[in-house]
MOPAC internal coordinates of N, CA, C and O (Angstrom, degrees):
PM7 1SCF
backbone

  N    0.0000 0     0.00 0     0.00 0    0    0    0
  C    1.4452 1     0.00 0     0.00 0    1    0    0
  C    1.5230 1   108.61 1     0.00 0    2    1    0
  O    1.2310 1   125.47 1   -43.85 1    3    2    1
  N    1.3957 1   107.10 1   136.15 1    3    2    1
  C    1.7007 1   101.98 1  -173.95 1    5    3    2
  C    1.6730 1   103.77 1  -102.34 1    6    5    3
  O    1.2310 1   105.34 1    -7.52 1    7    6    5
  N    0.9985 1   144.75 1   172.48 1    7    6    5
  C    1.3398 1   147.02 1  -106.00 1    9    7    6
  C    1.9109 1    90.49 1  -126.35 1   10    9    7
  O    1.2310 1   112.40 1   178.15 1   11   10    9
  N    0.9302 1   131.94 1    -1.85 1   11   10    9
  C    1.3097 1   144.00 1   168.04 1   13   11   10
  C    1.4276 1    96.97 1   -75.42 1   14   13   11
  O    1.2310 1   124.87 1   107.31 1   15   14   13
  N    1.8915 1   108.25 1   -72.69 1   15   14   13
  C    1.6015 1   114.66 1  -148.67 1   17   15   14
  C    1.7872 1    90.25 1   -63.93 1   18   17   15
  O    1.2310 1   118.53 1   148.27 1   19   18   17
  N    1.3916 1   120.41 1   -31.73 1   19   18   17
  C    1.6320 1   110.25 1   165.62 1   21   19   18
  C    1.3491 1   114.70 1   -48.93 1   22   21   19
  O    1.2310 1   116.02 1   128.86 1   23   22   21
  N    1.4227 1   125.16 1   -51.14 1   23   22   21
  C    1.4832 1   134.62 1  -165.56 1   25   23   22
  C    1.6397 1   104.01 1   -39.86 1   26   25   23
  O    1.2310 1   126.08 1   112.54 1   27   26   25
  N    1.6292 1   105.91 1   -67.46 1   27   26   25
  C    1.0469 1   120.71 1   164.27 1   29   27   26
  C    1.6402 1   150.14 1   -44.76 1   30   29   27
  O    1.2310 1   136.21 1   143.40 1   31   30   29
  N    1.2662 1    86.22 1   -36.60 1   31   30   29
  C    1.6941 1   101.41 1   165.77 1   33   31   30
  C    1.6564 1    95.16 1   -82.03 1   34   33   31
  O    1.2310 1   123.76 1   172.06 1   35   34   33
  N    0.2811 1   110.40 1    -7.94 1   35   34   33
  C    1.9639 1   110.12 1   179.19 1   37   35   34
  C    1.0674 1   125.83 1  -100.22 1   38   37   35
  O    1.2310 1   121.44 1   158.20 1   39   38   37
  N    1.3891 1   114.85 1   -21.80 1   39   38   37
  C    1.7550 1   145.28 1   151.08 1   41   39   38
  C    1.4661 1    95.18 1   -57.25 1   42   41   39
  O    1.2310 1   127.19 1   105.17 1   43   42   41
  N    1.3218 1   103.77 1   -74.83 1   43   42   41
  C    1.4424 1   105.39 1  -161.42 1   45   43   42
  C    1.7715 1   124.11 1   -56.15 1   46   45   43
  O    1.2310 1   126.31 1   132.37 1   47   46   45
  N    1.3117 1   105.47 1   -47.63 1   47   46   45
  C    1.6172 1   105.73 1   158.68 1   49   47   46
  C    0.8144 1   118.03 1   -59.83 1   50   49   47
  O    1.2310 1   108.21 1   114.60 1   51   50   49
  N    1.2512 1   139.64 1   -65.40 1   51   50   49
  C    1.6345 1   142.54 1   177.41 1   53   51   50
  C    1.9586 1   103.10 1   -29.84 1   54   53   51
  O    1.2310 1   122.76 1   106.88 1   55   54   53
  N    1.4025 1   112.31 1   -73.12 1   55   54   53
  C    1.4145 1   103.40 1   163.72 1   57   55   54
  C    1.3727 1   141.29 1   -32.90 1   58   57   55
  O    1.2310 1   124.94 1   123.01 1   59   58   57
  N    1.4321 1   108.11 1   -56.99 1   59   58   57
  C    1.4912 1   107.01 1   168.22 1   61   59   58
  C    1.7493 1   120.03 1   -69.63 1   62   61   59
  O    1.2310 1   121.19 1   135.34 1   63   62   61
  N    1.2452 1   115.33 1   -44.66 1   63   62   61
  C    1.5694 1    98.47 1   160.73 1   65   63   62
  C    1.2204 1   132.82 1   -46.03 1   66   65   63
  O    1.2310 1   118.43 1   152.42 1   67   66   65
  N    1.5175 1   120.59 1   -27.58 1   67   66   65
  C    1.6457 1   137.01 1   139.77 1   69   67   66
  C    0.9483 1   114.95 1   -22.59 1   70   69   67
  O    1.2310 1   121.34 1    98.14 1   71   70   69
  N    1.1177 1   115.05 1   -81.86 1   71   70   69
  C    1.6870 1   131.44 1  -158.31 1   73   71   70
  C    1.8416 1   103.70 1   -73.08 1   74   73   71
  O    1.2310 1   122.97 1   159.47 1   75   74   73
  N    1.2642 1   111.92 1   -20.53 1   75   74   73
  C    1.2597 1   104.10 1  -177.29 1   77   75   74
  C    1.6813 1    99.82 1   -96.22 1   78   77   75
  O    1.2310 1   122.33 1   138.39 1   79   78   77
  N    0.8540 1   113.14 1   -41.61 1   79   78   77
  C    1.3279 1   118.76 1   172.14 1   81   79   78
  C    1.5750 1   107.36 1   -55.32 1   82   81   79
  O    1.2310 1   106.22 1   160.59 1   83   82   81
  N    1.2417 1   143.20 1   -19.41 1   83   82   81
  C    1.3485 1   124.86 1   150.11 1   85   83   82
  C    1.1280 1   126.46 1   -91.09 1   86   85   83
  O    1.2310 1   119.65 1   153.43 1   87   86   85
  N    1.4229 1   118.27 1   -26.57 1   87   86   85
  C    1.4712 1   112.81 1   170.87 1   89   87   86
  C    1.8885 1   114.98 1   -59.66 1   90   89   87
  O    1.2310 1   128.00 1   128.73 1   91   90   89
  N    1.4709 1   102.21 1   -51.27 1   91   90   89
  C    1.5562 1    86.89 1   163.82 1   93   91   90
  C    1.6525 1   142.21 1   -52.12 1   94   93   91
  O    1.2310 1   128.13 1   150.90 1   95   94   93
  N    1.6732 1   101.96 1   -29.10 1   95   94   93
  C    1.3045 1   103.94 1   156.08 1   97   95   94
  C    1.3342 1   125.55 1   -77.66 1   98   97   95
  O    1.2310 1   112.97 1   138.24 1   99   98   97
  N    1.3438 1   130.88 1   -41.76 1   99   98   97
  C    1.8230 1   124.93 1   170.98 1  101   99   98
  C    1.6408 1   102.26 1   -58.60 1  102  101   99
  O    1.2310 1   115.77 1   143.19 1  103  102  101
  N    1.4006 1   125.64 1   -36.81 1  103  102  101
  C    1.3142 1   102.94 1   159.25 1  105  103  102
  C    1.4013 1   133.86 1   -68.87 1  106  105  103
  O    1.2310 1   114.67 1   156.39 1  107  106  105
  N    1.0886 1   127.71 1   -23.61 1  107  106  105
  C    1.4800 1   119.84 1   173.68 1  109  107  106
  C    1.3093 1   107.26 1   -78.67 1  110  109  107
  O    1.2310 1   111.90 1   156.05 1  111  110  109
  N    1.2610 1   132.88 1   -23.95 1  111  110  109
  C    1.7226 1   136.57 1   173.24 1  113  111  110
  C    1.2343 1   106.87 1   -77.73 1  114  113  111
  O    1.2310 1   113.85 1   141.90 1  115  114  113
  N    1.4557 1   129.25 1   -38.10 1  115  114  113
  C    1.8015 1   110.86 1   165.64 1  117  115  114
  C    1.2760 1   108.24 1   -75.36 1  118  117  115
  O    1.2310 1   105.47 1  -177.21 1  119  118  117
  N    1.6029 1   144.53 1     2.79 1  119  118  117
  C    1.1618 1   125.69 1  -171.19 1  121  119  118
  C    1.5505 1    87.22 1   -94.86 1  122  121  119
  O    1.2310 1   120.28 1   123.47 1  123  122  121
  N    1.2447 1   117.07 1   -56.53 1  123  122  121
  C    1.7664 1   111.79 1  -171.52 1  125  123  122
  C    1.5842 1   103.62 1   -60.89 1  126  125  123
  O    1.2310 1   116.34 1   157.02 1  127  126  125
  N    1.2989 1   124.55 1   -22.98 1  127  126  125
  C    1.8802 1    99.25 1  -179.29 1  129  127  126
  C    1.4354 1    90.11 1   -87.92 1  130  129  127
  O    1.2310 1   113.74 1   152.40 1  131  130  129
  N    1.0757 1   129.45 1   -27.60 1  131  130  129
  C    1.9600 1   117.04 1  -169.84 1  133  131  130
  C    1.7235 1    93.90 1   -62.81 1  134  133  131
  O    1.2310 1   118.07 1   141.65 1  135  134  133
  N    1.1703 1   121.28 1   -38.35 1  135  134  133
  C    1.2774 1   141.06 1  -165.82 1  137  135  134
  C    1.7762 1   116.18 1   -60.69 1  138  137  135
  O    1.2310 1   128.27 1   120.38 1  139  138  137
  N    1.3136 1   101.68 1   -59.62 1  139  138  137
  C    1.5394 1   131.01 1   166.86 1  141  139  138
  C    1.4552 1    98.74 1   -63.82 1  142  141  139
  O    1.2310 1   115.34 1    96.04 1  143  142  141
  N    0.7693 1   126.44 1   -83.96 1  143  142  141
  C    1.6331 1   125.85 1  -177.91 1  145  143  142
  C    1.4155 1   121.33 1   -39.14 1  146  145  143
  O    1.2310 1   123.20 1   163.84 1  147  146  145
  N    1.3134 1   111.47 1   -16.16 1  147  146  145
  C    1.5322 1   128.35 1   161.78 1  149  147  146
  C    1.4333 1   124.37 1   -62.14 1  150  149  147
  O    1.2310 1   130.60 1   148.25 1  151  150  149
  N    1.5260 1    97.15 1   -31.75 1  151  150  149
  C    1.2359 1    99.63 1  -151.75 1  153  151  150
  C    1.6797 1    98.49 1  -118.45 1  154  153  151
  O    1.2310 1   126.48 1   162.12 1  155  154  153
  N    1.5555 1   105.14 1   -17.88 1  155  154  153
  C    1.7447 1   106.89 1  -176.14 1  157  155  154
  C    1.5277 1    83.13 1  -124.74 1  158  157  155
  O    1.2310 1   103.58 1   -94.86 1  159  158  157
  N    1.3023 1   147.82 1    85.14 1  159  158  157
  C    1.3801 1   140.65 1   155.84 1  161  159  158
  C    1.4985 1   118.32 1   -39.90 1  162  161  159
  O    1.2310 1   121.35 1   143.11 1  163  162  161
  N    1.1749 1   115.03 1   -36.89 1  163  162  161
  C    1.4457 1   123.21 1   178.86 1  165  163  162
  C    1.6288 1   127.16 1   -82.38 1  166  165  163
  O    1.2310 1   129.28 1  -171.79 1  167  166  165
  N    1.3258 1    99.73 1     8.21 1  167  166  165
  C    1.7622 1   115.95 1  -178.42 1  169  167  166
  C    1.6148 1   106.18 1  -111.27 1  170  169  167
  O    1.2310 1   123.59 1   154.24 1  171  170  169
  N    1.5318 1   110.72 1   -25.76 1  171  170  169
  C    1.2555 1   114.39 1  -173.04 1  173  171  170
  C    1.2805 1   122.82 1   -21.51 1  174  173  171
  O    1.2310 1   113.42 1   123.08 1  175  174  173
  N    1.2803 1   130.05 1   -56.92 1  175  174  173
  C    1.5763 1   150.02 1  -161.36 1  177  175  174
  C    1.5354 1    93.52 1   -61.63 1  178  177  175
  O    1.2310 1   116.83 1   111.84 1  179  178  177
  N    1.3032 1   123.63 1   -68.16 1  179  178  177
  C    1.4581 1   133.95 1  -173.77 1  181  179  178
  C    1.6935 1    97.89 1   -51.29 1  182  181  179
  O    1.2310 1   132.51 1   122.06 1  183  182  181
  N    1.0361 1    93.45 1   -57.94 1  183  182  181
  C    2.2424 1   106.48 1  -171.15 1  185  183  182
  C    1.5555 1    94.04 1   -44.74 1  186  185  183
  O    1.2310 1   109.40 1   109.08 1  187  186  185
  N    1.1414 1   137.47 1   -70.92 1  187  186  185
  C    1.6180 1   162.01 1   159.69 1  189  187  186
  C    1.3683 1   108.98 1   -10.88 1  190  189  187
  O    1.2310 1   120.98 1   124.87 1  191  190  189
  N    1.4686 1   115.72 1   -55.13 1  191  190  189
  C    1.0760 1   127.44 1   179.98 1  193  191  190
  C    1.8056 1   113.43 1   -86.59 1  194  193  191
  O    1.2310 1   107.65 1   145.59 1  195  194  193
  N    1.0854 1   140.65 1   -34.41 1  195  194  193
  C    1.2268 1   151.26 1   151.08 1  197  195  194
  C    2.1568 1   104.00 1   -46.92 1  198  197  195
  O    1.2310 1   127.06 1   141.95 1  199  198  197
  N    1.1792 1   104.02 1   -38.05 1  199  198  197
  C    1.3623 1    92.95 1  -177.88 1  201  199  198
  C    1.3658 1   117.06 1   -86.23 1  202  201  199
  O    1.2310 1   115.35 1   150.74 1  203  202  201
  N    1.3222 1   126.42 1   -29.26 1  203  202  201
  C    1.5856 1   130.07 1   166.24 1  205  203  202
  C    1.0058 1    97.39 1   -62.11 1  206  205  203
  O    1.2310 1   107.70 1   114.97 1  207  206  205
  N    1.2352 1   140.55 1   -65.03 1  207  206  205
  C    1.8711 1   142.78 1  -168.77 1  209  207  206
  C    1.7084 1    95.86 1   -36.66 1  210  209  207
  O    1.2310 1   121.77 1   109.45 1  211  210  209
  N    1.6828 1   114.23 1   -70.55 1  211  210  209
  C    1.5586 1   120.18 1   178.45 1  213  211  210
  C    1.5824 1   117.81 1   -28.39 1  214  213  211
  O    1.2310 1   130.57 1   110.71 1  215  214  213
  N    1.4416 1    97.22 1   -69.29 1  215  214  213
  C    1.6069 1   130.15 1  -175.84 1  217  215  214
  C    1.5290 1   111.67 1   -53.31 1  218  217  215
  O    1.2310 1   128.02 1   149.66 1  219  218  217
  N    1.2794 1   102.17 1   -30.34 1  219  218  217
  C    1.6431 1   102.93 1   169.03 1  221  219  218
  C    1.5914 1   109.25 1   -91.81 1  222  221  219
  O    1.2310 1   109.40 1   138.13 1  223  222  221
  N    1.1591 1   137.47 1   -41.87 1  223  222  221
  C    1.4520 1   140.56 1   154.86 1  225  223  222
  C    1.6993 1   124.46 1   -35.33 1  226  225  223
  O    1.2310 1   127.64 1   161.89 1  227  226  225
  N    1.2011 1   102.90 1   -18.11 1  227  226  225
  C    1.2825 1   116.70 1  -170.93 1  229  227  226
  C    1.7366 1   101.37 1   -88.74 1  230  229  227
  O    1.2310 1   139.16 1   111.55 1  231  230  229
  N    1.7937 1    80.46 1   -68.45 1  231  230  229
  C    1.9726 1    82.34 1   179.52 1  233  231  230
  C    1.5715 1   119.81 1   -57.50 1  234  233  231
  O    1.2310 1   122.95 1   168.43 1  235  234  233
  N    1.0843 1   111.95 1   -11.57 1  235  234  233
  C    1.6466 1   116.86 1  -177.97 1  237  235  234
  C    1.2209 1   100.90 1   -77.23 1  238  237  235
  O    1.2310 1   112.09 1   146.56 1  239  238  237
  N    1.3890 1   132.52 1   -33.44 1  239  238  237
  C    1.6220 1   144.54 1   165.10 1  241  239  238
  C    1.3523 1   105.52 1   -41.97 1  242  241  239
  O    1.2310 1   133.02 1   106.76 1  243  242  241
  N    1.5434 1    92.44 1   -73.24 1  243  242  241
  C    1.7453 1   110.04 1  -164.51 1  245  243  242
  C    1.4995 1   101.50 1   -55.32 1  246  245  243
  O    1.2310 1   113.92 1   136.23 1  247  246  245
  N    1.5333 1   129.12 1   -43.77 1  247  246  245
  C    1.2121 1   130.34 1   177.32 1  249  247  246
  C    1.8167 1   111.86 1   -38.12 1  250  249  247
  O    1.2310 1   136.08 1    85.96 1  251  250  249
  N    1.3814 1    86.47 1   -94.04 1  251  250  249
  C    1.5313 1   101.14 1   162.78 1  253  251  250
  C    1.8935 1   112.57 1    -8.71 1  254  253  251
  O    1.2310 1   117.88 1   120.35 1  255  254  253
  N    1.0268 1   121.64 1   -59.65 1  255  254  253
  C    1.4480 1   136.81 1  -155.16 1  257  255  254
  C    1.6464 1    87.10 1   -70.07 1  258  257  255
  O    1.2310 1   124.57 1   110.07 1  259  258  257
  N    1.2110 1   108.84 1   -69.93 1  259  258  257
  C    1.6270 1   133.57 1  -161.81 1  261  259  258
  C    1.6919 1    94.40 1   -50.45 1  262  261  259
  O    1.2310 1   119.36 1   132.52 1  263  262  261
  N    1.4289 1   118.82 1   -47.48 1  263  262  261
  C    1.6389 1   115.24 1   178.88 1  265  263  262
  C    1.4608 1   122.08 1   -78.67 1  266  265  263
  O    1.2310 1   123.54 1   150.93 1  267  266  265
  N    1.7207 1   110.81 1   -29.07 1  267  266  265
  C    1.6235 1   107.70 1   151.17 1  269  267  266
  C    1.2227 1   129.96 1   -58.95 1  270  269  267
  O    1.2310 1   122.92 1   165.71 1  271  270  269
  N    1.5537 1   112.00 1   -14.29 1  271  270  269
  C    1.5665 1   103.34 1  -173.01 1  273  271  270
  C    1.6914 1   102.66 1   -98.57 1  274  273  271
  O    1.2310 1   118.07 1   148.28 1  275  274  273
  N    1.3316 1   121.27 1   -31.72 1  275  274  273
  C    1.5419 1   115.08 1   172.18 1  277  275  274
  C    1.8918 1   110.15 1   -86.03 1  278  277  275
  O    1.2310 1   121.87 1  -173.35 1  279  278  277
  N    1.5744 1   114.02 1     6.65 1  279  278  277
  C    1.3888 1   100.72 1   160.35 1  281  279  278
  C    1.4662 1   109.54 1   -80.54 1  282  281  279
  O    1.2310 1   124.30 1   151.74 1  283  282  281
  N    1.2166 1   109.36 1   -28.26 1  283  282  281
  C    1.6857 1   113.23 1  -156.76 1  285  283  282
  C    1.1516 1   100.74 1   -81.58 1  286  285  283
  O    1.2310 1   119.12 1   165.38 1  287  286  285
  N    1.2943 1   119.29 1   -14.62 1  287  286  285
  C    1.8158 1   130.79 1   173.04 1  289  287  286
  C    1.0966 1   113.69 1   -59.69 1  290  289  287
  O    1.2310 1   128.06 1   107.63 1  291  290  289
  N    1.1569 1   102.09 1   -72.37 1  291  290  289
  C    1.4932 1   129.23 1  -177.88 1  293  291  290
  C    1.4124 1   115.72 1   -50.00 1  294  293  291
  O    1.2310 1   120.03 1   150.22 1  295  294  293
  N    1.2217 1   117.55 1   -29.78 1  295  294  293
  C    1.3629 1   127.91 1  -177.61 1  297  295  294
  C    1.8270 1   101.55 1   -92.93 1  298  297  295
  O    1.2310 1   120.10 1   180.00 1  299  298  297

């Protein structure tokens, strides 16, 4: 394998450990607000709103990650 088709495979893992690496976190953050909201029904709205704020902080991560790993390719 010449040092490109590495580049790339290295893109490609690097990415998917990304992407899994946020889905396991947006899942553990809807389990605790589904969770909280279980238990305080009357906070929901605030809880709801604290979890999109998270859930979007997260993918901005995963983003970020996912475009360092096909710059470093590319390069």
């Amino acid at each position: 394998m010449d040092s490109t088709a590495l580049a790339f495979l290295g893109a490609g893992l690097g990415a998917g450990f990304t992407v899994f690496g946020a889905g396991m976190g947006i899942g553990r953050l809807a389990a605790a607000a589904l969770e909280a909201s279980g238990r305080q029904p009357e906070a929901a709205g605030d809880i709801r709103t604290t979890m999109i704020i998270a859930a979007a902080l997260i993918e901005g991560v995963a983003m970020f990650a996912a475009v360092i790993c096909l710059l470093l390719a590319i390069k």
